[in-house]
C-alpha positions, 0 to 999 in steps of 0.5 A: 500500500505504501508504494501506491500512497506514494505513486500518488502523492508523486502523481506516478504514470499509474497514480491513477488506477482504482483501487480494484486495478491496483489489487487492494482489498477494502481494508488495504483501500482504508489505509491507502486513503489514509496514507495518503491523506496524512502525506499530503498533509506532511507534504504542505509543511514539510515537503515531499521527501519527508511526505514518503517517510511517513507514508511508509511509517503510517502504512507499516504501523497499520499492516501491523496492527490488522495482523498484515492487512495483506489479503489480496483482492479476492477478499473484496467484500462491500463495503460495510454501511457508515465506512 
């Protein structure tokens, strides 16, 4: 997840794949989304180098506390109300 947050905070030539299309589960979409978030944040103060640090932090942080959070796709559930 932390190599697709980073693609598109840099707006890499595949930045703008679904999440479908990238192979991320739900779950793997929810820390995508916050990953990038909080990069862009950090990227208005602090610049892009420092943006890609904490994505890869946030984004390790996360996996390792759902267990991994590494499911593939074939695991695609909807999407559960209020989420």
């Amino acid at each position: 997840m932390s190599y697709w947050a980073k693609e598109t905070l840099k707006g890499g030539k595949w930045s703008g794949l679904d999440w479908e299309q990238k192979g991320l589960s739900n779950d793997q979409y929810a820390i995508h989304e916050e990953a990038v978030a909080a990069g862009r944040a950090e990227e208005r103060t602090a610049g892009l180098d420092k943006a890609l640090e904490l994505v890869d932090r946030l984004v390790a942080q996360r996996c390792a506390a759902q267990n991994g959070a590494t499911w593939s796709s074939e695991n695609w559930r909807l999407p559960s109300p209020g989420r």
